[in-house]
ROGU-35104 format. One line per field, with one value per residue (C-alpha): x negated, y, z negated. Coordinates in nm, 4 decimals. Each point is the difference from the previous one (the first is absolute). Layout:
u: c(X ...) .
v: c(Y ...) .
w: c(Z ...) .
***
This chain:
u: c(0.0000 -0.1331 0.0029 0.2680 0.2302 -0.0806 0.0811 0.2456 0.1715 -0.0716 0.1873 0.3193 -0.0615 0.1318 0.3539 0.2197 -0.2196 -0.0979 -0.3288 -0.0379 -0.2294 -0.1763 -0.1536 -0.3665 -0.3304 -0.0041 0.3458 0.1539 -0.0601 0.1532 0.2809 0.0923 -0.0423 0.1941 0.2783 0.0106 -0.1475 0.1621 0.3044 -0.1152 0.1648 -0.2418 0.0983 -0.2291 -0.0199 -0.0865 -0.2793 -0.2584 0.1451 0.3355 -0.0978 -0.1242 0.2886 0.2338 -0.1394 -0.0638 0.4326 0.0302 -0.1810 0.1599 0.3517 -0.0487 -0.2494 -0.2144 -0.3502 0.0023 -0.2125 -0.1468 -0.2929 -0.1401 -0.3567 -0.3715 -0.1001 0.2354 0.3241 -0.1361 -0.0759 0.3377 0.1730 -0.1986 0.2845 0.2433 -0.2296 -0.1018 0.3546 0.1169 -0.3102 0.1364 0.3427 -0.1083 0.0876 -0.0781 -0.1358 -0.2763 -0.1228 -0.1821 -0.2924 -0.3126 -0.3366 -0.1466 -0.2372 -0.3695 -0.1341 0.0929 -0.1485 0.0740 0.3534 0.2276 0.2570 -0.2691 0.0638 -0.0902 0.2946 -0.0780 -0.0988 0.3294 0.2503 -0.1621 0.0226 0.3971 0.0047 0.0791 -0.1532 -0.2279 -0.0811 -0.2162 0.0353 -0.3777 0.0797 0.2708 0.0338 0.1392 0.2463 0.3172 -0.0746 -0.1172 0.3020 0.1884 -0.2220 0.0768 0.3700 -0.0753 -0.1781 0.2278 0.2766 -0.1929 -0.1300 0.2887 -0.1944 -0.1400 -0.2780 -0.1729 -0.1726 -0.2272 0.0079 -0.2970 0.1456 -0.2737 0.1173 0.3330 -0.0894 -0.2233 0.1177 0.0897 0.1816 0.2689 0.2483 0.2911 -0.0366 -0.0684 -0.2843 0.0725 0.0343 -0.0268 0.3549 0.0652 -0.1125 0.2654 0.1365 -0.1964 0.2115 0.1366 -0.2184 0.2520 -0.1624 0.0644 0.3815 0.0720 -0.1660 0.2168 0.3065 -0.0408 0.0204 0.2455 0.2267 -0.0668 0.1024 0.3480 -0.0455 -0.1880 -0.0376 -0.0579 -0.2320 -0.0173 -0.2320 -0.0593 -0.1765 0.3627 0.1575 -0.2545 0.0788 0.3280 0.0464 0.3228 0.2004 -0.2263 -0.1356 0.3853 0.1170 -0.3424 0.0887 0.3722 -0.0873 -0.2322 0.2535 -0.2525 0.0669 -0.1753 -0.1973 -0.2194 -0.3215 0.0682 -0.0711 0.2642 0.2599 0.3515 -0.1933 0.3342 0.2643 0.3209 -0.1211 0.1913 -0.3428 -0.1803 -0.2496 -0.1365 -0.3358 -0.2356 -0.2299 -0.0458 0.3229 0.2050 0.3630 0.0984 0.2064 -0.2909 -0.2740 0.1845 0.0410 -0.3843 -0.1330 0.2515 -0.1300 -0.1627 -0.1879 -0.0524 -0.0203 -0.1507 0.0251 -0.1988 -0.0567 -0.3594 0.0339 -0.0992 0.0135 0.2767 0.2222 -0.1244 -0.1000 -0.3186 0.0926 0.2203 0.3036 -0.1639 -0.1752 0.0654 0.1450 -0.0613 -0.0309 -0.0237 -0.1163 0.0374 -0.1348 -0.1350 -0.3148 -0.1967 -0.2115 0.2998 0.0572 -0.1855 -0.1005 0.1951 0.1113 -0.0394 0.2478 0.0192 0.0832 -0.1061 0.1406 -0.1460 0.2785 0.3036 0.2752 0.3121 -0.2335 -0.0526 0.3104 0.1703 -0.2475 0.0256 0.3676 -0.0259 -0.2034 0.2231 0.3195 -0.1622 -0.1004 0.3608 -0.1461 0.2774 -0.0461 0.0817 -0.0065 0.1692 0.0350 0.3503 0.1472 -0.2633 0.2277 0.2823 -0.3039 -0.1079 0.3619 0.0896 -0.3480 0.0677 -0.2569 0.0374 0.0073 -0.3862 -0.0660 0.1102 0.1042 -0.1374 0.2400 -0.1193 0.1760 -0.2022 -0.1897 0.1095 -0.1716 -0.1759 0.1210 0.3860 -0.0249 -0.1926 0.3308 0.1952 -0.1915 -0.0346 0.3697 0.0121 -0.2855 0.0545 0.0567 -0.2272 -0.3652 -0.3258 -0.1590 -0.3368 -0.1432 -0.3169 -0.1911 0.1136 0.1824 0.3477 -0.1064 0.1466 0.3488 -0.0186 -0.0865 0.2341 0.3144 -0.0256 0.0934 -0.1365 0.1677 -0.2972 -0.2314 -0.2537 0.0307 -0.0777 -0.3473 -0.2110 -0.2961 -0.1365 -0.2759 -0.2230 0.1814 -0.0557 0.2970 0.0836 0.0209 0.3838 0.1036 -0.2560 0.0785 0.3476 -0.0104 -0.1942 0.2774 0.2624 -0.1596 0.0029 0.3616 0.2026 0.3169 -0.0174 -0.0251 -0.3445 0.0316 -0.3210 -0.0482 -0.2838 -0.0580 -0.0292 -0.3775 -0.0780 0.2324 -0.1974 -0.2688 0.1567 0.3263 -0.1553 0.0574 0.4042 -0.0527 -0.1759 0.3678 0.1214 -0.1210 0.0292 0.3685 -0.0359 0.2688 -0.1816 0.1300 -0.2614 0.0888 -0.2034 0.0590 -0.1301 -0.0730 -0.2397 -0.2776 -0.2497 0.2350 -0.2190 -0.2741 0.2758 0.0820 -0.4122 -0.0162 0.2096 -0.1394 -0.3035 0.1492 -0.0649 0.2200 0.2269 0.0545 -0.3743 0.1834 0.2758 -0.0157 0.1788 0.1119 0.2077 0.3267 -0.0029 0.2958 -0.1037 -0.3281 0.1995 0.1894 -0.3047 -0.1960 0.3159 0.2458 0.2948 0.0405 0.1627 -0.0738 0.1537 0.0384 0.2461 0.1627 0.3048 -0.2083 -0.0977 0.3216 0.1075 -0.2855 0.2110 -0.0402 -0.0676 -0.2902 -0.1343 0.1064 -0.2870 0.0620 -0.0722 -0.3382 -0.2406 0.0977 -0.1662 0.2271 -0.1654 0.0744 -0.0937 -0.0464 -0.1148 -0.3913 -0.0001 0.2585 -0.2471 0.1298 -0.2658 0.2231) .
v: c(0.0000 0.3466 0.2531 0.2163 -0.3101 -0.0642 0.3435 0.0512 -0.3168 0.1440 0.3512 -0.2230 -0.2099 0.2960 -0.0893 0.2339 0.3142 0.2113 0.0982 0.3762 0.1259 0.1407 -0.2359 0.0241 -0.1832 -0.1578 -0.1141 -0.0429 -0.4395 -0.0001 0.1799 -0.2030 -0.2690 0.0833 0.0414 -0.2506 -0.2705 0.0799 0.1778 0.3037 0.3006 0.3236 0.3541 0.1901 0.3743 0.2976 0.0999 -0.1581 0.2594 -0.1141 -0.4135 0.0804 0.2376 -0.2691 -0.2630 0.2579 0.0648 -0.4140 -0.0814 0.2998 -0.1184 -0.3925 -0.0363 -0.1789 0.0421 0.1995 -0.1221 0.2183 -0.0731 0.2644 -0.0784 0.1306 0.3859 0.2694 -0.3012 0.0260 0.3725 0.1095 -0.2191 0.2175 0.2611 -0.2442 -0.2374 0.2602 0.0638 -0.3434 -0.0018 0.2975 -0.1852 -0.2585 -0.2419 -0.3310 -0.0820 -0.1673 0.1419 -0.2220 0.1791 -0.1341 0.1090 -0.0231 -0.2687 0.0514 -0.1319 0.3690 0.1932 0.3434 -0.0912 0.2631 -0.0535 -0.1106 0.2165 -0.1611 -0.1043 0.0164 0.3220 0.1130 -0.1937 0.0549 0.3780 -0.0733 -0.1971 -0.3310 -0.2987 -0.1462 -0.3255 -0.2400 -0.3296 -0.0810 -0.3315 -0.0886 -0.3035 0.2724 0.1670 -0.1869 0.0334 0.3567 0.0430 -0.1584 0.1779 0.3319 -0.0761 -0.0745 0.3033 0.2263 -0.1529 0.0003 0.3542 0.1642 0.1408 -0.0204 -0.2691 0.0599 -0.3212 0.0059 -0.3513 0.0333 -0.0119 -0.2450 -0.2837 0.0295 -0.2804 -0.2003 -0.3784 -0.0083 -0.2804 0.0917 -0.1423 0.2529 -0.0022 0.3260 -0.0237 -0.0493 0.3243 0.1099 0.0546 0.3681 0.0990 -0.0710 0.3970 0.0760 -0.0295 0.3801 0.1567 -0.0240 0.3717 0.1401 -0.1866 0.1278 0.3517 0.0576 -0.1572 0.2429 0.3087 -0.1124 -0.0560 0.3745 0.1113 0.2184 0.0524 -0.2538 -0.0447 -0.3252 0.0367 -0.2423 -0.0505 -0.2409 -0.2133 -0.0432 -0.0567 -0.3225 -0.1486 -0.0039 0.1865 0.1450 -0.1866 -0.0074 0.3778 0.0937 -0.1828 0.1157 0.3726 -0.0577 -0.1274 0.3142 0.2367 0.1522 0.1701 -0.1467 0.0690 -0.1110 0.0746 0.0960 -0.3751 -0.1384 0.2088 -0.1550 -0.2083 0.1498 0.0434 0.0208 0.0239 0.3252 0.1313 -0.0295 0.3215 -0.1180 0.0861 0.1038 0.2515 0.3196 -0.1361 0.0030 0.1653 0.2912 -0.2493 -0.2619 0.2468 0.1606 -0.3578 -0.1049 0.2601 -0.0665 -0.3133 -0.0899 -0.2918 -0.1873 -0.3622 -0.0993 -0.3232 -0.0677 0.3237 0.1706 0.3856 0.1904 0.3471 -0.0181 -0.1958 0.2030 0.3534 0.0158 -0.1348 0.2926 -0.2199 -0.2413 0.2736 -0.0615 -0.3181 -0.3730 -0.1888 -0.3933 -0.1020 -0.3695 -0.1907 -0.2929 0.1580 0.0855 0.2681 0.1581 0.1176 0.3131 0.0584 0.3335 0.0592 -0.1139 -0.1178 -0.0854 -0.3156 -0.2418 -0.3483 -0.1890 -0.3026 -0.0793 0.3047 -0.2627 -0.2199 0.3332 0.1248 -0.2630 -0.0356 0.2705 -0.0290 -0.3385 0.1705 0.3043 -0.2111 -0.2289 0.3206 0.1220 0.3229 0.2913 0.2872 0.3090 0.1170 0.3526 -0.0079 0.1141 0.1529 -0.0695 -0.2545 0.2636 0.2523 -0.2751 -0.0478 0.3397 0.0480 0.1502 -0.0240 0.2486 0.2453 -0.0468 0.1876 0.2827 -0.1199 0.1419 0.0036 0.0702 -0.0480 -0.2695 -0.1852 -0.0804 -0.0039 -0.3468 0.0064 0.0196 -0.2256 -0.2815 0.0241 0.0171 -0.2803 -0.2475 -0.1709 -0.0240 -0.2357 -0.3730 -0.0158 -0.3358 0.0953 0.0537 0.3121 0.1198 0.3516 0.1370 0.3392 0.3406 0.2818 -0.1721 -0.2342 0.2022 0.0082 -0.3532 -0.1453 0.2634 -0.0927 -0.3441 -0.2782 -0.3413 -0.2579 -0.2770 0.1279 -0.2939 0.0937 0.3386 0.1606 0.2934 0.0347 0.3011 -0.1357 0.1614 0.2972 -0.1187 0.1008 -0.2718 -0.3178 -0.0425 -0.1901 -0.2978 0.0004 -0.0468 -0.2233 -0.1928 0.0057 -0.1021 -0.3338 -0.0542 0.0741 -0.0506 0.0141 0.3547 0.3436 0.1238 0.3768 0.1700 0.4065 0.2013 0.2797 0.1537 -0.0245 -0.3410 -0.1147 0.1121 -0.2065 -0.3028 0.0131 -0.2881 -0.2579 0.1032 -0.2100 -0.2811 0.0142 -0.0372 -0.2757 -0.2156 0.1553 0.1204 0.1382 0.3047 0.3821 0.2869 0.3205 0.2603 0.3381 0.2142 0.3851 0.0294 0.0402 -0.1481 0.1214 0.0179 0.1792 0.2444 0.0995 -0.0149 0.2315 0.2216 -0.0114 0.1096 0.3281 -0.1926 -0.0086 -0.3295 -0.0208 -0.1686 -0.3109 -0.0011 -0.2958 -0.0338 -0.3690 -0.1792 -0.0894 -0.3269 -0.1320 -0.0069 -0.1631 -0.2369 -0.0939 -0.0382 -0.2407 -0.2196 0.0448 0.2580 0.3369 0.2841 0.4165 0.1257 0.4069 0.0457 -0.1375 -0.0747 -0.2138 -0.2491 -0.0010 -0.1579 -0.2385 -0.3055 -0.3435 -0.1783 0.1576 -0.2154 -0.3462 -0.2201 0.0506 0.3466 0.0118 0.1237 0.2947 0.3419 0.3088 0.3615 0.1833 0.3950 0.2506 0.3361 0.0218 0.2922 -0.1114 0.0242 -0.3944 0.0067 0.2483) .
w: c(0.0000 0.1001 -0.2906 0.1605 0.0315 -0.3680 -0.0833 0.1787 -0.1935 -0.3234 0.1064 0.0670 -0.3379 -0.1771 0.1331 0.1694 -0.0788 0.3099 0.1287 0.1031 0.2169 0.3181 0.2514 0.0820 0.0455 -0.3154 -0.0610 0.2588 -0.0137 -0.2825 0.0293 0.3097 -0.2143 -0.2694 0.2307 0.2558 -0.2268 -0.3286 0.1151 -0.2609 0.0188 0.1425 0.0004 0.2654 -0.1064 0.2966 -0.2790 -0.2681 -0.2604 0.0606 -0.0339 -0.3567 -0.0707 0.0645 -0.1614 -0.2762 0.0398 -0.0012 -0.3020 -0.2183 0.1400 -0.0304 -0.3129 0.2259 0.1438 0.3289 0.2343 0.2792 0.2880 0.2150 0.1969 -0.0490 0.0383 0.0805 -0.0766 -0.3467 -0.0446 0.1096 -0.3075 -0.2321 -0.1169 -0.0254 -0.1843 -0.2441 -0.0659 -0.0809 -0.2933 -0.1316 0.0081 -0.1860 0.2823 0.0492 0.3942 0.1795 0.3135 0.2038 0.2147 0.1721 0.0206 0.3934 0.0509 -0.1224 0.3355 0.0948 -0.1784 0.1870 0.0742 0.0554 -0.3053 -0.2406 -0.2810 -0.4205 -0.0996 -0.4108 0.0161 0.1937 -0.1920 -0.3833 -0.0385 0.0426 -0.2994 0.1810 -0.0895 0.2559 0.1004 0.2767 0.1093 -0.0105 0.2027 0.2414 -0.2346 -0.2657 0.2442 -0.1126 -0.4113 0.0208 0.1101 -0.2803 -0.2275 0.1533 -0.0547 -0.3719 -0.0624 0.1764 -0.2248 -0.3072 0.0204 0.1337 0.2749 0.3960 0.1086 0.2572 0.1990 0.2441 0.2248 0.2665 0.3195 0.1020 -0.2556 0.1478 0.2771 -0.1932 -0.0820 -0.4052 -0.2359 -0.1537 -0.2039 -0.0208 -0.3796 -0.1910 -0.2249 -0.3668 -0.1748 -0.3425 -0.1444 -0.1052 -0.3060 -0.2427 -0.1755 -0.3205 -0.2787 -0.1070 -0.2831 -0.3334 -0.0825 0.3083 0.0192 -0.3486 0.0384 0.3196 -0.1787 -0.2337 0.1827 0.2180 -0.3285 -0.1450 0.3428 0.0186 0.3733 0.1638 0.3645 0.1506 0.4172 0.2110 0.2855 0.2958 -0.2064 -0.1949 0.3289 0.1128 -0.3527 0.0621 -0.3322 0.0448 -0.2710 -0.2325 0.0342 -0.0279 -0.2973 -0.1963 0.1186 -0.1189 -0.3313 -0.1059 0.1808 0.2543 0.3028 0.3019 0.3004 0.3139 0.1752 0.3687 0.0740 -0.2305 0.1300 -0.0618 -0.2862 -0.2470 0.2646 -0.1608 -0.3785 -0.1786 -0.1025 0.3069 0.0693 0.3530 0.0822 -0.2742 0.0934 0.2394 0.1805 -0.2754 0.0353 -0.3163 -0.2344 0.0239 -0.0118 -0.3251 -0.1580 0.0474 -0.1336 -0.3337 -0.0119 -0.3391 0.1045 0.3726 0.0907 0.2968 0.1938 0.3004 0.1214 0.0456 -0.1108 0.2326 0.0032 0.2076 -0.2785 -0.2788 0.1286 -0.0551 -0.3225 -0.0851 -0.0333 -0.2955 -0.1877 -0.3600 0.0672 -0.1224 0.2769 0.0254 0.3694 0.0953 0.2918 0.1207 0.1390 -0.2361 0.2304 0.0478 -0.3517 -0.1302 0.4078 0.0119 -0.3448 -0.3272 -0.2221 -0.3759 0.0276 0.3349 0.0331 0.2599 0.1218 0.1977 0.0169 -0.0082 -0.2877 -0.2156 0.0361 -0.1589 -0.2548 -0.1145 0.0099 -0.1928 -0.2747 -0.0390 -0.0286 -0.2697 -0.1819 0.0132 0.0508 0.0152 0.2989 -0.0684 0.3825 0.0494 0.3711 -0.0734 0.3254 0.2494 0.1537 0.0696 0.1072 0.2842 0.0924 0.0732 0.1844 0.3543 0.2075 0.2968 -0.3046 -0.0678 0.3321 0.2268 0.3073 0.3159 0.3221 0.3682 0.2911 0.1511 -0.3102 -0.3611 -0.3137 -0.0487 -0.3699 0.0812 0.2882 -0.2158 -0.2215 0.2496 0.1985 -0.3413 0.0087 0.3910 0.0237 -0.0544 -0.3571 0.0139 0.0321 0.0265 -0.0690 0.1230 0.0241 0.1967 -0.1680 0.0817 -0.1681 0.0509 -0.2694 -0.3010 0.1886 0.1197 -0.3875 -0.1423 0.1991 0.1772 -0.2203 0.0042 -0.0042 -0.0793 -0.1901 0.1012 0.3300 -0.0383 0.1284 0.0577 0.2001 -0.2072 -0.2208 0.2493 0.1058 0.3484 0.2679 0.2683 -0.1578 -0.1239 0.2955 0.0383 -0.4106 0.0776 0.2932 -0.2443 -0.2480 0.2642 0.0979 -0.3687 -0.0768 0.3100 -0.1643 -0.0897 0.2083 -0.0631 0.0380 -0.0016 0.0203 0.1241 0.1222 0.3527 -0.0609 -0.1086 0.1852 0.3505 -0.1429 -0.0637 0.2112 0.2279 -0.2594 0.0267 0.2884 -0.1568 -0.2080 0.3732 0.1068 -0.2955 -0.0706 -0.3391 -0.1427 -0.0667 -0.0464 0.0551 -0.1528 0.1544 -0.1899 0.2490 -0.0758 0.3147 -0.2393 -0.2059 -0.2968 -0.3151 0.2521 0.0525 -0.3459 -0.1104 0.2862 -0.1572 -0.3189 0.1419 0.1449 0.3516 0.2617 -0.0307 0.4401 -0.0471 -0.0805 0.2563 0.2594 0.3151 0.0054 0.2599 -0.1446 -0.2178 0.1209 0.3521 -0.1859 -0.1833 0.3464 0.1817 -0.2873 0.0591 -0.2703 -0.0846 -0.0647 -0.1484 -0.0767 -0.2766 -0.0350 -0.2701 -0.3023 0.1826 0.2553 -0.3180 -0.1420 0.3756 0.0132 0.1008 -0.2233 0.2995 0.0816 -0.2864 0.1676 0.1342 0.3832 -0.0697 -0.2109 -0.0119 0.0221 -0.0626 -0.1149 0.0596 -0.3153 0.1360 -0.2866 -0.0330 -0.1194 -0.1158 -0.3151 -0.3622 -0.0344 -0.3183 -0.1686) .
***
């Protein structure tokens, strides 16, 4: 067996899992492979960016490692963005590259690998042999999982025809490392403030949502009376409780901005604190805090808390619920009201909507937009300045299939993200929004949702303008047209990549958006979303 057959039979080991990718020199055997002689599933993106993206989307969607393959050189060096952002994501993915063969030594793609792929805080790793193709592969997929991050590994393109044995069966692996037990000083310490608390506030984070913590974060927040909140990831984390906040952080609306900062004493489950969540720290100053997570480099990384628990969210959780219960310990919580406050919270009041004839203000059309889309469905969002309208007013519906390609505040790679997520969850409607700038980087992969007929929804929210460029600009005394672009129309774009289209201009338009837009004969389909750029949408 030649070590791209052998390969290739490894990729289709992991069941019904697609490959993603870009054909070139050094893949393309075993792609073919994996498809006509395993049947495997490949998704063939227009761009290296957009293979990692989506298995990037796949993996945060499906709990699985993505897998992505791209070839030597310039295959490799255009993933680099992407890659970068799925480490700061946390994500776990393997991308398969190749080094170009050492009997050329002045090749024209030759480029050192290590030294490309390390500064993005990837781990990297060589099959020394072709013998140790098919395991370095299985022990790429175990680290990925284990660390919760990308692996990069190199397979020489000249081992790829060379004559291996192979049995099919992954090397033996060392279990995970079973969870440290919870230090009783810590538990009880944290148990202890949480007890004295009159306001508590219980976060959670993605790291609550891939534990599958719901139930037990919930009842633990119900029993000590807290209000409760998310991290942008975990959007939707609370959905329906009577003291949900939403987002904690710089996004947060008046009532839940007013009812963090009362807060006596935070919880924290899975989520990093950034300065994002926390202000720059503003919003836990004078605070206890107790910060739990199952990484323990993640706690004390951006801010330090009195009290850091390092386990399970869902295993904590109802610890520490266990514990309380036995103690019969009485909470005084005095979040009298709050519920009423959070009822009678209008949103289109937290902003002065701005009419023109021929655009509308992104914040009242995400409203507006929010209960016309499929109510079952994915959610994925590029960078821009819509952001703060689109996390603001679009509700999730799944919060585990919910994601942001932001970590890097890199434009132009929401829709391979997406796509990504689609494969993974083909039931729903992904919807994914960017804005009129990413999304002439990346539009190309609307097609890849094209040809594989995704059921896929791109939002583009299109002010002609790199947006936040145009409001920096004008915070600089500068003039603002700098930023202005003259695109073609996306719908004519969206027609021409091979899927549907509509331009929306006013509120009225969204409010006569037509459910079967949504049905699958019709996706994907891409919905331009004009508004006026020269609206203050940070105000």
């Amino acid at each position: 067996m030649k070590t791209y057959q052998a390969l290739a039979r490894r990729l289709s080991q992991r069941g019904a899992e697609p490959l993603f990718g870009l054909m070139g020199d050094a893949n393309m055997q075993y792609i073919a492979s994996f498809i006509d002689e395993h049947g495997g599933r490949y998704i063939g993106s227009t761009h290296e960016a957009g293979a990692v993206g989506m298995a990037d989307g796949f993996a945060r969607a499906s709990g699985s490692v993505g897998v992505a393959t791209v070839t030597h050189g310039p295959g490799t060096t255009n993933t680099i963005t992407a890659l970068i952002e799925a480490v700061r994501s946390g994500t776990a993915l393997v991308l398969l590259t190749s080094s170009t063969p050492s009997s050329s030594p002045h090749h024209l793609q030759k480029i050192d690998l290590q030294r490309l792929i390390e500064p993005t805080g990837a781990a990297f790793r060589r099959a020394a042999r072709a013998q140790d193709v098919p395991d370095e592969l299985e022990r790429a997929l175990g680290q990925a999982r284990a660390e919760s991050r990308p692996v990069a590994l190199d397979v020489p393109v000249e081992f790829l025809d060379e004559e291996i044995e192979d049995t099919g069966a992954a090397p033996q692996q060392a279990p995970p490392a079973a969870p440290a037990d919870l230090d009783p000083d810590l538990l009880d310490s944290a148990l202890g403030m949480i007890a004295s608390a009159r306001r508590p506030l219980v976060l959670a984070g993605r790291g609550a949502v891939e534990s599958d913590a719901h139930e037990a974060i919930t009842a633990f927040a119900d029993l000590i009376g807290a209000a409760v909140a998310t991290t942008v990831p975990a959007r939707g984390f609370f959905a329906g409780h009577d003291l949900d906040l939403g987002v904690c952080g710089t996004l947060a609306h008046p009532v839940g901005l007013t009812a963090i900062l009362d807060s006596d004493c935070v919880v924290v489950f899975g989520a990093s604190l950034n300065d994002y969540t926390t202000d720059s720290g503003a919003l836990l100053k004078g605070k206890p805090v107790v910060h739990v997570d199952r990484f323990d480099h993640h706690l004390n990384r951006y801010y330090e808390p009195n009290v850091a628990l390092c386990g399970d969210a869902a295993t904590v959780a109802t610890r520490m619920t266990e514990l309380l219960r036995a103690e019969d310990v009485t909470f005084a919580s005095s979040r009298a009201g709050l519920a009423e406050e959070l009822r009678k919270r209008v949103p289109s009041d937290e902003f002065v909507e701005a009419r023109g004839s021929d655009a509308v203000d992104m914040r009242a059309a995400m409203l507006r937009l929010s209960p016309r889309l499929p109510a079952n469905r994915a959610v994925v969002t590029d960078a821009g300045r819509f952001l703060r309208s689109v996390w603001r007013y679009i509700d999730v519906s799944h919060p585990r299939y919910t994601a942001g390609t932001v970590s890097f505040g890199s434009i132009g790679l929401g829709i391979g993200c997406a796509t990504g997520v689609s494969v993974a969850v083909p039931d729903l409607v992904t919807v994914v929004f960017v804005g009129d700038g990413g999304g002439m980087m990346s539009l190309t992969e609307f097609n890849t949702a094209v040809r594989y007929r995704l059921p896929l929804v791109a939002v583009v929210i299109n002010d002609g303008s790199y947006g936040a460029e145009y409001s920096k600009l004008q915070g600089f005394n500068a003039d603002p047209r700098h930023s202005l672009m003259e695109w073609p129309e996306f719908a004519d774009l969206g027609v021409a990549l091979g899927g549907n289209a509509v331009t929306v201009r006013s509120l009225q338009a969204i409010d006569e958006l037509d459910e079967s837009l949504w049905a699958p004969e019709n996706l994907p389909l891409l919905i331009d979303v004009k508004v006026d750029p020269a609206v203050d949408y940070y105000a």
